[in-house]
C-alpha positions as a LaTeX table, in Angstrom:
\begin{tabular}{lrrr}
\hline
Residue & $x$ (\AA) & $y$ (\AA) & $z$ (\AA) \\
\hline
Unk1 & 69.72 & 31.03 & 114.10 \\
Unk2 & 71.63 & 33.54 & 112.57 \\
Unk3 & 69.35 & 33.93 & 109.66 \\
Unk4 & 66.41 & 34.30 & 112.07 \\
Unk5 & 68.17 & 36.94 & 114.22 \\
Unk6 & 69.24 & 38.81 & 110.94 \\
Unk7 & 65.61 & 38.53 & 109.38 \\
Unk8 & 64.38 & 39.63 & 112.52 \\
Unk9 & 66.61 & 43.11 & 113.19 \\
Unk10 & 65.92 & 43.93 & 108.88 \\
Unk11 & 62.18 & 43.96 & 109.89 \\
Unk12 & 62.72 & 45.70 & 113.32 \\
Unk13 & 64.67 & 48.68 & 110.81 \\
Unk14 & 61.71 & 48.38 & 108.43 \\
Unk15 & 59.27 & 48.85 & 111.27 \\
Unk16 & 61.54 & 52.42 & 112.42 \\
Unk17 & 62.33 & 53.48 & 108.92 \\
Unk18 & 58.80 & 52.89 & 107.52 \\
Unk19 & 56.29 & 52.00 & 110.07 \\
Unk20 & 55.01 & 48.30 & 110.11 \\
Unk21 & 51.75 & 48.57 & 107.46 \\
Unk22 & 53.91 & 47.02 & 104.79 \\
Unk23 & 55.76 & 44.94 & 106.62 \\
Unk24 & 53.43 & 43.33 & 109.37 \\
Unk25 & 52.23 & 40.22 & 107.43 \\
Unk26 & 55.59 & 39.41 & 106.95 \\
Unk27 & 56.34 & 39.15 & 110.63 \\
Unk28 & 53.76 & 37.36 & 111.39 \\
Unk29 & 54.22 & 34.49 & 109.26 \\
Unk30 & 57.74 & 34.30 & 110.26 \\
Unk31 & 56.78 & 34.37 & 113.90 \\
Unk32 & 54.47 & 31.61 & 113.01 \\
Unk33 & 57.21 & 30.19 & 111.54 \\
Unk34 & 59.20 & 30.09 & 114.26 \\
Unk35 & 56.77 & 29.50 & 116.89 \\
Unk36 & 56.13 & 26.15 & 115.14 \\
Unk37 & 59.95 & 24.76 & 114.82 \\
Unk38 & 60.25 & 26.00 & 118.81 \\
Unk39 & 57.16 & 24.32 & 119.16 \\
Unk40 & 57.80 & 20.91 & 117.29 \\
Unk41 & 61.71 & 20.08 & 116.51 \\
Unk42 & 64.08 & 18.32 & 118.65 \\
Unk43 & 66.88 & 20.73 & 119.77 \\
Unk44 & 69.39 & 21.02 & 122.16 \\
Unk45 & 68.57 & 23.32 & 125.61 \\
Unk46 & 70.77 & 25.68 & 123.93 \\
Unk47 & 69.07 & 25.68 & 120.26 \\
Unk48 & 65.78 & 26.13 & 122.44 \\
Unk49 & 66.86 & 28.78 & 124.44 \\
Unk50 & 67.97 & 30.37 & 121.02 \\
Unk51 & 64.66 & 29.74 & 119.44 \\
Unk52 & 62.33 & 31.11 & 121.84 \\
Unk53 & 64.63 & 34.15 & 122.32 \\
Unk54 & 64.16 & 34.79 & 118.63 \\
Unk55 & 59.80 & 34.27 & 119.25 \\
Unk56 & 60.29 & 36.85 & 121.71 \\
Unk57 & 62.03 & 39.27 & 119.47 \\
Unk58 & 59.90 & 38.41 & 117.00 \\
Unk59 & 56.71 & 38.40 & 118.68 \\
Unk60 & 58.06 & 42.40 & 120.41 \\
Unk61 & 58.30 & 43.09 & 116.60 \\
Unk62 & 54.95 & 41.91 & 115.69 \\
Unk63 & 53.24 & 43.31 & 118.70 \\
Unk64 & 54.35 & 46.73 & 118.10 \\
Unk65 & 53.54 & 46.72 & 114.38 \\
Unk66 & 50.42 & 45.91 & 115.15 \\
Unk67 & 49.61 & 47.93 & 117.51 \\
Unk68 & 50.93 & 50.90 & 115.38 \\
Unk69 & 48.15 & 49.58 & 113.02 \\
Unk70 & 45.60 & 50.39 & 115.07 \\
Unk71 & 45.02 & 47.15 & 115.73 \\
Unk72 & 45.74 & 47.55 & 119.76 \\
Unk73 & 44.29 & 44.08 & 120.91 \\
Unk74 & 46.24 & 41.87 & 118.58 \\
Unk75 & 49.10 & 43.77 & 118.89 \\
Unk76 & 49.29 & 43.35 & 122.80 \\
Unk77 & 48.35 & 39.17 & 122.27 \\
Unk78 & 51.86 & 39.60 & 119.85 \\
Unk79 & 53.47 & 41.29 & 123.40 \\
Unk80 & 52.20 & 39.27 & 125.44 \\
Unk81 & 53.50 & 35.82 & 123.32 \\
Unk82 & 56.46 & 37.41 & 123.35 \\
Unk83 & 57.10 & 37.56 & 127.23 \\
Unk84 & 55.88 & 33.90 & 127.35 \\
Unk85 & 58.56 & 33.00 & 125.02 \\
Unk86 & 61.02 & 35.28 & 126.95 \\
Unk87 & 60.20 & 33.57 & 130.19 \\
\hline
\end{tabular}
């Protein structure tokens, strides 16, 4: 989890520094990533509560990058992922 938290804050700096055009396709396959082990491995309730806190963050990452891109309706499905995951 700690690699996922870590990958997830470097691409949340990139996204400040640099805005998210170089970045974004990054995010998304490791929110794809992630989605799918949440989605498909056996874990403990904490692991999963860890796991779909990190889609969340993920997905908020995503969601604004891709919004910033101009592309406004994918980036608000990446949002809106991201408070399913939260909840």
């Amino acid at each position: 989890m700690k690699r996922i938290e870590a990958t997830t804050e470097a691409f949340r700096e990139l996204d400040n520094a640099h805005g998210g055009g170089l970045s974004r396709l990054a995010v998304v396959g490791q929110l794809q990533h992630v989605t799918h082990l949440a989605l498909t491995s056996t874990y403990t309730e904490e692991t999963g509560r860890a796991l779909f806190v990190a889609v969340a963050e993920l997905a908020s990452v995503a969601g604004w990058m891709t919004h910033d891109a101009g592309a406004h309706s994918t980036g608000q499905h990446y949002l809106l992922l991201g408070l399913q995951a939260a909840k």
